[in-house]
C-alpha positions in Angstrom: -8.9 -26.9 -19.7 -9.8 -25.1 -23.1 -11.2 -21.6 -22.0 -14.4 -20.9 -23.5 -14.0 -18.0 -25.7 -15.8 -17.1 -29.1 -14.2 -17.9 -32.4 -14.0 -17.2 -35.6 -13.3 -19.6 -38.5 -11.0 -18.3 -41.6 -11.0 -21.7 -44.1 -10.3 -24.6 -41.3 -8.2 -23.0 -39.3 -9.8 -21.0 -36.1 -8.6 -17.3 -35.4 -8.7 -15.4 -32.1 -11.6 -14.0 -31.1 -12.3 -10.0 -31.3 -13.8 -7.4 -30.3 -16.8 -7.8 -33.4 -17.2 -11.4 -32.7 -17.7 -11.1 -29.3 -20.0 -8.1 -29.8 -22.1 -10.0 -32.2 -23.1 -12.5 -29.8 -26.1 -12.6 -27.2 -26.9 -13.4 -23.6 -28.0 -16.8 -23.1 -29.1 -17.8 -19.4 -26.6 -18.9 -17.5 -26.5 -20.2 -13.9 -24.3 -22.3 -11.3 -20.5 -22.4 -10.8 -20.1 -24.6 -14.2 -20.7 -21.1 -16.3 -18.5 -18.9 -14.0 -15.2 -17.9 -16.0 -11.4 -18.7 -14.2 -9.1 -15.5 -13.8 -7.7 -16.7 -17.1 -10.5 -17.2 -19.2 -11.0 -14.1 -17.8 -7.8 -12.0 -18.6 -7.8 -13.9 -22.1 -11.5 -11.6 -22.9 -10.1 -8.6 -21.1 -7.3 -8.2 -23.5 -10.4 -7.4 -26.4 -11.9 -4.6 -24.1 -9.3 -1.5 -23.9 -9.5 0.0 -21.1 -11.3 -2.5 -19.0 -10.2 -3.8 -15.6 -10.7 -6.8 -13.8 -11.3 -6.7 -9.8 -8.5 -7.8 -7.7 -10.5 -11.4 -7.3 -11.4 -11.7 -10.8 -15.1 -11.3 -9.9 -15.8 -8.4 -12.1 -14.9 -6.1 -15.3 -15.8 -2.4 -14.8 -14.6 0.5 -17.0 -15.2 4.5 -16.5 -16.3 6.4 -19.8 -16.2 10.3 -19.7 -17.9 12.6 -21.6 -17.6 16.1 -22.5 -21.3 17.1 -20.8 -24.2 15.3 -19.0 -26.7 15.2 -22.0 -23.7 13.2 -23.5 -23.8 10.7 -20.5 -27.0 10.2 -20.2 -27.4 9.3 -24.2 -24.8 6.6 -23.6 -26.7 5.6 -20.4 -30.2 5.0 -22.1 -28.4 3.3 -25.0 -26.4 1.3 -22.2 -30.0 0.5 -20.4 -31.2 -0.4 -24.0 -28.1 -3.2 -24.4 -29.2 -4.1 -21.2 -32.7 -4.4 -21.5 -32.3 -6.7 -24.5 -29.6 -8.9 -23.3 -31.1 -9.2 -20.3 -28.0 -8.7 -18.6 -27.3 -5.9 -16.4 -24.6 -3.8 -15.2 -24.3 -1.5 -12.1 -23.7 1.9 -12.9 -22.7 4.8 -11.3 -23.7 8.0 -13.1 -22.4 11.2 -13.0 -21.7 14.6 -14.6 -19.2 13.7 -17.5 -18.6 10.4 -16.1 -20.1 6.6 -16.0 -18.5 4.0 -14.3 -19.9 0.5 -15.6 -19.2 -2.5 -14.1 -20.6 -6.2 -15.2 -20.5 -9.7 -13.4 -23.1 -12.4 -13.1 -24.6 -13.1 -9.5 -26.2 -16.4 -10.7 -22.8 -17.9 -11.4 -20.9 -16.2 -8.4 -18.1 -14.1 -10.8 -18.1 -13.4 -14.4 -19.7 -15.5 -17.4 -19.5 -15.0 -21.4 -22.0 -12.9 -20.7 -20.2 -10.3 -18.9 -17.8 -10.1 -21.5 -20.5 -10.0 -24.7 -22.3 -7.1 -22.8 -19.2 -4.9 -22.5 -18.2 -5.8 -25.8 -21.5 -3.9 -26.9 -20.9 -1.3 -24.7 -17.7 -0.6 -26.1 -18.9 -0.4 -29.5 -21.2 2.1 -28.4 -18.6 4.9 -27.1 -17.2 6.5 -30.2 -16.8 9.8 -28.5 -12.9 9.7 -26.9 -12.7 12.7 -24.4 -9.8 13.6 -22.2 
């Protein structure tokens, strides 16, 4: 099986995918089994998302961001809700001072879709601010 994973094209020959392409795509609606991702389709999308882990049964991608404050937080919250909002694609979140723990998988499929992995992508982008 070919895993499904975005591409880009450089003259005729196709490149691996990364990090931009990924984040340049959208959401599209996805539901049943058919769209739900193997462990290695999977594990092939986690290695462009540093930091990123996948659950123990490949079910979902989470990753916890810190932050130096809570106004810091919550700006990358709202702008998280905002990537949310118009994906329409939502994480769970767990919030906290100097912390937020994200994590993305797609009940209509049962696991994790493309989707998942284009979401985090643009969340990734997002968190420019490293702290220890």
């Amino acid at each position: 099986m070919v895993p499904r994973v975005a591409t880009t094209r450089q003259g005729n020959s196709l490149m691996s995918p990364t990090l931009a392409t990924l984040a340049a795509q959208h959401c599209k609606p996805r539901k049943g089994a058919e769209h739900a991702l193997s462990r290695t389709e999977a594990e092939l999308r986690l290695g462009l998302l540093s930091g990123w882990a996948l659950s123990d049964d490949a079910n979902l991608i989470s990753k916890d961001f810190r932050f130096r404050d809570f106004h810091r937080t919550m700006a990358f919250v709202n702008a998280v809700a905002w990537i949310a909002h118009v994906e329409d694609h939502h994480p769970d979140m767990e919030i906290g001072y100097g912390y937020c723990l994200i994590r993305f998988n797609t009940h209509d499929v049962g696991g994790l879709s493309e989707n998942d992995f284009i979401c985090a992508a643009k969340v990734e982008a997002l968190h420019v601010e490293r702290a220890p």
